[in-house]
C-alpha positions as CSV (number, residue, x, y, z in Angstrom):
1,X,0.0,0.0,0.0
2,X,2.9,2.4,0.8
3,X,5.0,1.4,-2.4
4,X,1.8,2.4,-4.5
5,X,1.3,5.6,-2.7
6,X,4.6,7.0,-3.4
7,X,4.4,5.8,-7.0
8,X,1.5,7.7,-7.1
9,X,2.8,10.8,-6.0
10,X,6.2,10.1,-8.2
11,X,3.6,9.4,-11.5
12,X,1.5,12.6,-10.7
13,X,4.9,14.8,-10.1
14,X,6.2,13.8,-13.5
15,X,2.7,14.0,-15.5
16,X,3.2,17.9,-14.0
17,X,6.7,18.8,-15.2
18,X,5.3,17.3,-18.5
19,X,2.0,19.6,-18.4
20,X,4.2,22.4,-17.2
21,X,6.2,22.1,-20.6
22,X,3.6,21.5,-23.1
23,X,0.6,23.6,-22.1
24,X,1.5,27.1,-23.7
25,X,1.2,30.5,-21.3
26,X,-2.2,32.3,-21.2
27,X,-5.2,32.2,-19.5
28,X,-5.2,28.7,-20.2
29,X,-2.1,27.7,-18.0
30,X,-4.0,28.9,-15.0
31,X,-7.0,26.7,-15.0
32,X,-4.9,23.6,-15.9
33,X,-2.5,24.3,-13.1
34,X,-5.3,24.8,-10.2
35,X,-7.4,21.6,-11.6
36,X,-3.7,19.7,-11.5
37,X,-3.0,20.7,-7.9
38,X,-6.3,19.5,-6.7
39,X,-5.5,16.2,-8.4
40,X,-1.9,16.0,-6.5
41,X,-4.1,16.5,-3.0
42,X,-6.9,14.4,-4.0
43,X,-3.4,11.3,-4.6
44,X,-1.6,12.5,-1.2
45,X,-4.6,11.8,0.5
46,X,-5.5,8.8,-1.0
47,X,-4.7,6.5,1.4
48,X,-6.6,8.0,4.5
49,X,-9.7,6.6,3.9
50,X,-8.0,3.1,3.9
51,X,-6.1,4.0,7.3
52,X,-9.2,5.5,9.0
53,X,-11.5,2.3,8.2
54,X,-8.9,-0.1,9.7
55,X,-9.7,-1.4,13.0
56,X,-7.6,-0.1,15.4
57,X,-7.7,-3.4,18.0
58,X,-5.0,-3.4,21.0
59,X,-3.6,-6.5,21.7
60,X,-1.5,-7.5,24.6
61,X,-0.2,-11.0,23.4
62,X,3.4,-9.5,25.4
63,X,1.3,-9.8,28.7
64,X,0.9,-13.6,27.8
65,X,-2.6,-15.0,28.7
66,X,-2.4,-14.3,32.9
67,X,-5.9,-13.6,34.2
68,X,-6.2,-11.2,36.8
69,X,-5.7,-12.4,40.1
70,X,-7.8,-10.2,43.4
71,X,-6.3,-9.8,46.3
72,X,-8.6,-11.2,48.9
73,X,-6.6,-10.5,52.2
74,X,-6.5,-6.7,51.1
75,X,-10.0,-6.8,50.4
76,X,-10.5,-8.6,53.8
77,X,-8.3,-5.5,55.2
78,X,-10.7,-3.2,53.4
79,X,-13.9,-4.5,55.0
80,X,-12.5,-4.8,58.4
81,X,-11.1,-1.0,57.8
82,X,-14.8,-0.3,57.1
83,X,-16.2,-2.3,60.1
84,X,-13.9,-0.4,62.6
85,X,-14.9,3.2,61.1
86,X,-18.6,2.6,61.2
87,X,-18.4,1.3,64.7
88,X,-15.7,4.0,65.9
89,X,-18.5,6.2,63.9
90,X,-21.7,4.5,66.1
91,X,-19.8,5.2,69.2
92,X,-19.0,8.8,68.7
93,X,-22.8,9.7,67.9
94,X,-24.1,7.8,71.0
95,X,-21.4,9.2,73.6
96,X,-23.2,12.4,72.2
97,X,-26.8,11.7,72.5
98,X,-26.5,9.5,75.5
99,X,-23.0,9.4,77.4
100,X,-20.3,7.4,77.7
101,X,-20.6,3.9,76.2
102,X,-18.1,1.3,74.1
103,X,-20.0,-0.3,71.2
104,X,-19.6,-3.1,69.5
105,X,-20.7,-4.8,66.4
106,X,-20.7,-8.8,65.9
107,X,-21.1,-9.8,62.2
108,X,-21.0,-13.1,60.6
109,X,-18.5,-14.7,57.9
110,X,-20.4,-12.6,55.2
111,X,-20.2,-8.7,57.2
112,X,-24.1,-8.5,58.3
113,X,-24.7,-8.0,61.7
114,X,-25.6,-10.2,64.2
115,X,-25.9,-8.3,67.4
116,X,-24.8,-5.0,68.1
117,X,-23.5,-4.2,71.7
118,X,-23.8,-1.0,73.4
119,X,-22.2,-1.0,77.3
120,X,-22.8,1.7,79.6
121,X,-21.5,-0.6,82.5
122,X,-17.4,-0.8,81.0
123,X,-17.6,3.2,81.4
124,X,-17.0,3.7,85.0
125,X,-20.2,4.7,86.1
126,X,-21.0,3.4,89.6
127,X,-23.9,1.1,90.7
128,X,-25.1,4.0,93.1
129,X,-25.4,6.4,90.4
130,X,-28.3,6.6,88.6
131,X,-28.3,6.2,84.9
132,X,-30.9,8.8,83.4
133,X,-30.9,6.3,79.8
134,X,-33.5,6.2,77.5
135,X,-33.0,2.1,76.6
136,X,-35.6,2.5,73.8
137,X,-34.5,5.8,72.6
138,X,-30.8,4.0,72.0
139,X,-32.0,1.3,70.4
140,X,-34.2,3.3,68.1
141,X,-30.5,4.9,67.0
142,X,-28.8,1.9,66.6
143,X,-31.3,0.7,64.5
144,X,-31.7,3.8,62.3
145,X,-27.9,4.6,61.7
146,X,-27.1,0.5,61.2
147,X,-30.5,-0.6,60.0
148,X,-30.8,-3.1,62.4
149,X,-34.1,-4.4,64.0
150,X,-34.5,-3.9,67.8
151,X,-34.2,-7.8,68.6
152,X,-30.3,-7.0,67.1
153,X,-29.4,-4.3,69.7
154,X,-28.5,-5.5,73.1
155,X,-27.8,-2.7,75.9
156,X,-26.0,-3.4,79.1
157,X,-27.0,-0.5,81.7
């Protein structure tokens, strides 16, 4: 395709030094000239069309045929990463509605929850004082911010 391009462009150059010699000067000369030179662009870009319909397909026959492989401990890292934040996350909003509490969140193998834990015992507040906690109200948090059912939320006082 290349070879006949520039054969092409070699025919066309030496058809115009011949046209340039034999066409006499005048008015002529002009027209044959401009019709000539859109005949030379019309051959330069001859092959474009042929480029432009190719398929263009990448192909990575280097990389060999590896699949990809996942990672399943960093994913496991990821989850658990995730798990920790949204329990740091449920701690921190109930120590501000309702005190000082540790919470915790049991899931199973596939990262639902089981049961989620709120303690207001592990916090250092003595038998003799009294606890001024709303059990339901907590519960109603939990189950709003986790979208757990009531049954799921267990509250030691």
């Amino acid at each position: 395709m290349f070879s006949s391009w520039i054969m092409s462009i070699v025919i066309i150059a030496c058809v115009g030094v011949l046209l340039d010699i034999i066409i006499p000067e005048g008015e002529m000369e002009k027209y044959v000239k401009g019709i000539f030179s859109i005949l030379v662009i019309f051959v330069i870009i001859s092959p474009l069309p042929a480029i432009l319909k190719k398929d263009w397909k990448l192909e990575f026959e280097s990389l060999g045929s590896e699949t990809v492989k996942v990672d399943e401990n960093f994913i496991e890292d990821l989850k658990e990463d995730e798990y920790k934040n949204q329990e740091k996350n449920l701690s921190t909003l109930l120590n501000q509605k309702f005190g000082s509490c540790e919470v915790s969140v049991i899931r199973n193998n596939l990262g639902e929850i089981i049961f989620v834990i709120v303690d207001f015992k592990k916090t250092g507040i003595s038998e003799n004082h009294t606890n001024n906690i709303n059990v339901d109200s907590v519960k109603e948090e939990v189950k709003s911010l986790l979208g757990v059912s009531l049954e799921q939320v267990i509250i030691y006082e």
